[in-house]
C-alpha positions as CSV (number, residue, x, y, z in Angstrom):
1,X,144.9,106.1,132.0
2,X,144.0,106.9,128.2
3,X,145.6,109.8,126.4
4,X,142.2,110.9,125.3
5,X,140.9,110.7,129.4
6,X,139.3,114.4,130.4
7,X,137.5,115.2,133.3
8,X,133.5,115.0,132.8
9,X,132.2,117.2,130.2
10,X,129.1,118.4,129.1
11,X,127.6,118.2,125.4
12,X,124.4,117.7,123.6
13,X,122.8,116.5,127.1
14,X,125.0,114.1,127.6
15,X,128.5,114.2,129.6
16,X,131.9,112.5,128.3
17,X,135.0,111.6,129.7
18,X,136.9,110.4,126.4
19,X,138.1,113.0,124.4
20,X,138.3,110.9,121.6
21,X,134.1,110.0,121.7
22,X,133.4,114.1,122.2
23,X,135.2,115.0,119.4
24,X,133.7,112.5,116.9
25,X,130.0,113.6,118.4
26,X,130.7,117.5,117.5
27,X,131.8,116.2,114.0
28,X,128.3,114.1,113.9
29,X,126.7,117.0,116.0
30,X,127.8,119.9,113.0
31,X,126.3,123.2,114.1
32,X,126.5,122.4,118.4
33,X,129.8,120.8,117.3
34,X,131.3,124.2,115.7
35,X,130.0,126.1,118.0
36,X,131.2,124.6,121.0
37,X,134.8,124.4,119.0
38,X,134.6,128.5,118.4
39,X,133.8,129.0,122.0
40,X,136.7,128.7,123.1
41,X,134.8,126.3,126.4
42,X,136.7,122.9,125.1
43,X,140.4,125.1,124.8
44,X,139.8,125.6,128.7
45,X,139.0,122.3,129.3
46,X,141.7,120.9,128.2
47,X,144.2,123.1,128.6
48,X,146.1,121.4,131.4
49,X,144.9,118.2,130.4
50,X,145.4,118.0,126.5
51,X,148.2,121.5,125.9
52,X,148.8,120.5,121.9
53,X,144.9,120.0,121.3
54,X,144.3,123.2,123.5
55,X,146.6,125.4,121.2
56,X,144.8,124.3,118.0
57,X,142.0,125.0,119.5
58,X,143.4,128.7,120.2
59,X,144.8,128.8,116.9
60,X,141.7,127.7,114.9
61,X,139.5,130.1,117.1
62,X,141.9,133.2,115.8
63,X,141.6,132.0,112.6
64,X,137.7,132.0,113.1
65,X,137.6,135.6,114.7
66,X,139.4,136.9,111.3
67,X,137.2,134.7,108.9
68,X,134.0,134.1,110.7
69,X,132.7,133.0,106.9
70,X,135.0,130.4,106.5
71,X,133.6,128.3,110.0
72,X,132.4,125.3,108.4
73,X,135.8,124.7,106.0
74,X,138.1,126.0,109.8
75,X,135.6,123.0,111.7
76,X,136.5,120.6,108.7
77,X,140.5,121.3,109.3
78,X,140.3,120.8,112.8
79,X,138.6,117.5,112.6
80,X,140.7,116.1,109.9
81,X,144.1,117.2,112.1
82,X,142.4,115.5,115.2
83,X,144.4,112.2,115.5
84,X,141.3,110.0,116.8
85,X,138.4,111.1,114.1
86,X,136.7,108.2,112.9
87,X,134.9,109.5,109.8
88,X,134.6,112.1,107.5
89,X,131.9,114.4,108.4
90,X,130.7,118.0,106.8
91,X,127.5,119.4,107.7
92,X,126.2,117.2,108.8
93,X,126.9,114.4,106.8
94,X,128.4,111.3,107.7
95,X,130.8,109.9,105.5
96,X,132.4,107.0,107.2
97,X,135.8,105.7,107.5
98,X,138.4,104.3,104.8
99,X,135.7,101.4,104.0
100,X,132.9,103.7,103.9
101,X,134.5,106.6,101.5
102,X,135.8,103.9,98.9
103,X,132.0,102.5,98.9
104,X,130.4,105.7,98.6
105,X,132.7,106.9,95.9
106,X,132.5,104.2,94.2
107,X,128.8,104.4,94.0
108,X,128.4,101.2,96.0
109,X,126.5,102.6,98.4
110,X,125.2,106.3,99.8
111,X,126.2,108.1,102.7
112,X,123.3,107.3,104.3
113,X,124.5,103.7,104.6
114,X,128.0,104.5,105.7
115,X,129.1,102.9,108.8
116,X,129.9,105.6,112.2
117,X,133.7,104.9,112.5
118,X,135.9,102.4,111.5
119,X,138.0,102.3,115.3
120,X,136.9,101.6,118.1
121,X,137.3,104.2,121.1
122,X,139.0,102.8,124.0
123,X,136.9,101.5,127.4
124,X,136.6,105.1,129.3
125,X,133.6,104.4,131.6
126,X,132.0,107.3,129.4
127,X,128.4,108.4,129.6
128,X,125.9,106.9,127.6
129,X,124.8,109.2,124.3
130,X,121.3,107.6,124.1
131,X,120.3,110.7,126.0
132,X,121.4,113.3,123.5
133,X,118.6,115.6,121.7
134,X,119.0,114.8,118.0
135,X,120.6,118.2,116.6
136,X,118.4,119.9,114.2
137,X,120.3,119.4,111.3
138,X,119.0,118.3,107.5
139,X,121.0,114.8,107.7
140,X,122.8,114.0,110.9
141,X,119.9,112.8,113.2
142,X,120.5,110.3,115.4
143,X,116.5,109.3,115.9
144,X,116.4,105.6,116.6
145,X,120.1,105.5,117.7
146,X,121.1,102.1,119.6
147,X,122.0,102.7,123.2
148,X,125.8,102.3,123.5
149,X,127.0,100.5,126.6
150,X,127.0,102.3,129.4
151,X,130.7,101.9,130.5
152,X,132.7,102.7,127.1
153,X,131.8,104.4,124.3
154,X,132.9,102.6,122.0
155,X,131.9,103.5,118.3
156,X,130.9,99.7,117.4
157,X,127.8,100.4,119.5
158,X,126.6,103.4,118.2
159,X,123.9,103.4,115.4
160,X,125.3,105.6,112.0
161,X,124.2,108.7,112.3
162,X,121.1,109.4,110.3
163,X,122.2,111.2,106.7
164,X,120.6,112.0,103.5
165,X,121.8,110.1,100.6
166,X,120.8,112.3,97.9
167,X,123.5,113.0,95.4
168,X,125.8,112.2,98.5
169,X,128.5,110.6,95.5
170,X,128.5,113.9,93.6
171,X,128.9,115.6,97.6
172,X,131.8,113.4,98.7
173,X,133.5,113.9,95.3
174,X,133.5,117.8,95.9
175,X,134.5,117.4,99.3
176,X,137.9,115.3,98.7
177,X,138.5,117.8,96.3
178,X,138.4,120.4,98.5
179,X,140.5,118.1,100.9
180,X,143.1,117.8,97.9
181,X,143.5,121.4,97.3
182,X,144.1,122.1,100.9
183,X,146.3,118.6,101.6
184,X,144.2,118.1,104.2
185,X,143.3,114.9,102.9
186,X,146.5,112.5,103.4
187,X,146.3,113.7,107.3
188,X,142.9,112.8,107.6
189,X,143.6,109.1,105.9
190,X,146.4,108.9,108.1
191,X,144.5,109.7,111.1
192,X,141.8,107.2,110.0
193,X,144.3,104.3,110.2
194,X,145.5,104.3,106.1
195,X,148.1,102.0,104.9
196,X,151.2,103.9,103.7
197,X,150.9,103.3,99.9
198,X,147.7,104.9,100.2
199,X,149.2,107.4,102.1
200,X,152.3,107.5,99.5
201,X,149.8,107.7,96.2
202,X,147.4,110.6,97.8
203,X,150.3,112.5,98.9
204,X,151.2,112.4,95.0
205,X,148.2,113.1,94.1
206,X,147.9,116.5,96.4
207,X,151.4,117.7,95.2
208,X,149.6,117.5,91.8
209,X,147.1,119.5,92.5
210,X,149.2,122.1,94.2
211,X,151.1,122.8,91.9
212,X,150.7,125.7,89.5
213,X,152.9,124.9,86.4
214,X,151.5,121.6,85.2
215,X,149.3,120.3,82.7
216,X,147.5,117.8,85.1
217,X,144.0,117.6,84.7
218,X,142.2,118.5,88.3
219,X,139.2,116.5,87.6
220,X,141.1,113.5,87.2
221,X,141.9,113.1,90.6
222,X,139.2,112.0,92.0
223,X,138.3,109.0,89.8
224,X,142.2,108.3,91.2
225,X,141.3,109.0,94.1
226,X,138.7,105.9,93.9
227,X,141.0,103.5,92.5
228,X,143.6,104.1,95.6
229,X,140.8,104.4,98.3
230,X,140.0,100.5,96.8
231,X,143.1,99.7,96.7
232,X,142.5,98.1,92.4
233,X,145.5,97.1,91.2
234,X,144.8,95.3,87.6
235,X,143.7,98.1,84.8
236,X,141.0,97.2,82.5
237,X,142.5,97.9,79.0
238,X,141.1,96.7,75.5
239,X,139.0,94.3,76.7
240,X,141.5,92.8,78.9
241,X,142.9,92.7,82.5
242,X,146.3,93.6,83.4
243,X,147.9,92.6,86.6
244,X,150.6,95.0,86.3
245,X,152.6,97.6,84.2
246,X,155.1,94.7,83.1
247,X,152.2,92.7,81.6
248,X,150.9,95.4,79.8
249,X,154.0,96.4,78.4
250,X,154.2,92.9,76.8
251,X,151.0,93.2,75.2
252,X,151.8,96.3,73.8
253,X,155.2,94.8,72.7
254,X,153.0,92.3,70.3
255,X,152.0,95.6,68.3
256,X,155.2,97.4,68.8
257,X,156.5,94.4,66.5
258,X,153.7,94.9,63.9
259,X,154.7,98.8,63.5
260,X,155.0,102.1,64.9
261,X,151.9,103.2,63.8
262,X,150.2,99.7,65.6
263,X,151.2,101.2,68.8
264,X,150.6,104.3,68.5
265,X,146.8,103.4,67.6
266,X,146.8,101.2,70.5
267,X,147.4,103.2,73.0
268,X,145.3,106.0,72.8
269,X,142.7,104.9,75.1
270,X,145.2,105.1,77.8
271,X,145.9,108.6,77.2
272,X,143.4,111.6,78.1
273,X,145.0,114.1,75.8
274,X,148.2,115.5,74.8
275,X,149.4,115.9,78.2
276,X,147.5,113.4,80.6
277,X,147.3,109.6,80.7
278,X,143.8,108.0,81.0
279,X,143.1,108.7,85.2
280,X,142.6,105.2,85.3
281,X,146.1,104.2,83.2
282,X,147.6,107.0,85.7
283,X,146.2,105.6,89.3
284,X,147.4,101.8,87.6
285,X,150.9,103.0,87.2
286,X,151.2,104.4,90.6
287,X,149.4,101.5,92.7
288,X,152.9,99.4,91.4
289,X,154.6,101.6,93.0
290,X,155.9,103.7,89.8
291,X,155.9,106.9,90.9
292,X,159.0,108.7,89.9
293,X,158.7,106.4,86.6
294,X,155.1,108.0,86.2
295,X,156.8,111.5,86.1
296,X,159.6,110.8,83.8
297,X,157.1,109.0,81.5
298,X,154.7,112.0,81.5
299,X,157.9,114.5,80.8
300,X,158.8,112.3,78.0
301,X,155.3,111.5,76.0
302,X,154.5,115.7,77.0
303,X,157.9,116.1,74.9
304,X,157.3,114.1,71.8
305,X,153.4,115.2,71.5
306,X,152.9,119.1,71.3
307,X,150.1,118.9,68.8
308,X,146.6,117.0,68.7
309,X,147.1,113.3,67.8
310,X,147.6,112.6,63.9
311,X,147.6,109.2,63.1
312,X,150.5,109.5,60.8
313,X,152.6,110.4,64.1
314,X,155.1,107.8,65.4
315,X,156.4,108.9,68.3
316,X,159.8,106.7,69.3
317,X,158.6,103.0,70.8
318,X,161.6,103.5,72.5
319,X,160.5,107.1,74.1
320,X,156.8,106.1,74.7
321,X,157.7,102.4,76.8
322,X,161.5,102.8,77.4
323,X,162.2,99.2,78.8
324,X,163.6,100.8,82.1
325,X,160.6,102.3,83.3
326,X,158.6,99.2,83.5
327,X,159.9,96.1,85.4
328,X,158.1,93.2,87.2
């Protein structure tokens, strides 16, 4: 028997018997979704069946009861802490899974072409979801949805729910923000099936943005965000393409040889200002795996530059690229 087997239950006129397929429905089905959630009807449910998902149901519904405002962001955590979500959804809108957000953000393609899920739910002998009502909702419709087959649920048959595409980029960039600030969004990768150096690079990038003491610009993160989500390892610098930090560093090397002054000219494109690198320098650094190295790097060049650029400044070759802190 699956872990996500429950006995039948009603929803949007239809009635499930994999957890997993209900779940991902409310997320497509926003408003009947949150409301069932808040109920406190799918705690009961599963209460014997499912104990852990039945206390963050209780949890989340406490948490409702004292911020009744806050129901949309309290539905988002919920779904992005339940283990077999297959998208990102808000509202909704249907974001997709991994393949779907790196597209979207990247400008590739809207929302509205996103893919359902990105798993498939396992064989359950669930009810068929043809039969639901389509929720009246500005962008989740599912008018025209394919019939799924009638003894799983599996996600690969359902038609992508139906979702506006206007300014869905600028939406979903606002959205993993929000996901940032609340480190909400390495659990949700996770849950969707993420690699760990994604995993590893977003976790950096949340500890970034949680922290109150630094000089890290907040509205570089996304445009990181991108480059990890594609998984882009090369960085596009001077008209060139570099496969890693260690051929970089041996272009820069040729100018380091010229003069101080060469180098220092050289590499301003890959610095933002005074105390950030260039988000895209930054994201290049850490998908090599450079972490730690990123940080000391940062300390170092924050150090030696405490006033706007001068180009009679020649900070130390040997502070800027210490040979240490890039290696093949």
């Amino acid at each position: 028997m699956s872990d996500s087997t429950i006995a039948a239950f009603p929803f949007m006129q239809a009635t499930y018997t994999d957890l997993d397929d209900l779940v991902n429905d409310m997320a497509a089905h926003w408003e009947e979704g949150k409301a069932l959630l808040f109920s406190g009807k799918l705690r009961e449910h599963v209460r014997k069946s499912h104990p852990s998902l039945a206390n963050a149901c209780s949890a989340v519904e406490k948490e409702y009861a004292q911020q009744p405002e806050e129901a949309d962001h309290l539905f988002l955590q919920w779904l992005c802490k339940y283990p077999g979500i297959r998208g990102l959804y808000y509202q909704g809108k249907a974001y997709g899974g991994l393949p779907d957000l790196a597209a979207v953000l990247s400008g590739k393609v809207t929302a509205k072409t996103a893919s359902y899920s990105t798993k498939a739910a396992p064989d359950t002998k669930s009810a068929s979801s043809a039969t639901k009502a389509a929720p009246d909702v500005k962008s989740a419709s599912s008018n025209g949805k394919a019939a799924p087959d009638t003894k799983s649920a599996s996600s690969n048959a359902k038609a992508a729910p139906d979702v506006k595409s206007a300014s869905s980029k600028a939406e979903l960039q606002k959205l993993l923000h929000h996901l940032l600030l609340t480190q909400l969004l390495c659990t949700l990768l996770k849950n969707l099936g993420a690699k760990q150096e994604l995993l590893d690079n977003v976790r950096f990038l949340e500890k970034e943005c949680a922290k109150t003491n630094t000089k890290f610009a907040p509205e570089n993160a996304i445009p990181m965000l991108e480059v990890f989500l594609n998984d882009r390892k090369t960085l596009l610098f001077d008209g060139q393409t570099f496969q890693s930090p260690a051929e970089l560093a041996r272009y820069l090397q040729e100018f380091a040889d010229i003069s101080k002054s060469a180098l220092s000219r050289k590499i301003q494109p890959l610095f933002q200002n005074n105390d950030n690198f260039a988000p895209s320098f930054e994201a290049f650094i850490l998908m090599h795996g450079f972490a730690h190295e990123l940080t000391l790097w940062k300390g170092r060049f924050q150090e030696i530059t405490t006033k706007p650029y001068d180009s009679s400044d020649t900070p130390p070759t040997e502070e800027a690229f210490p040979d240490d802190y890039i290696q093949s």
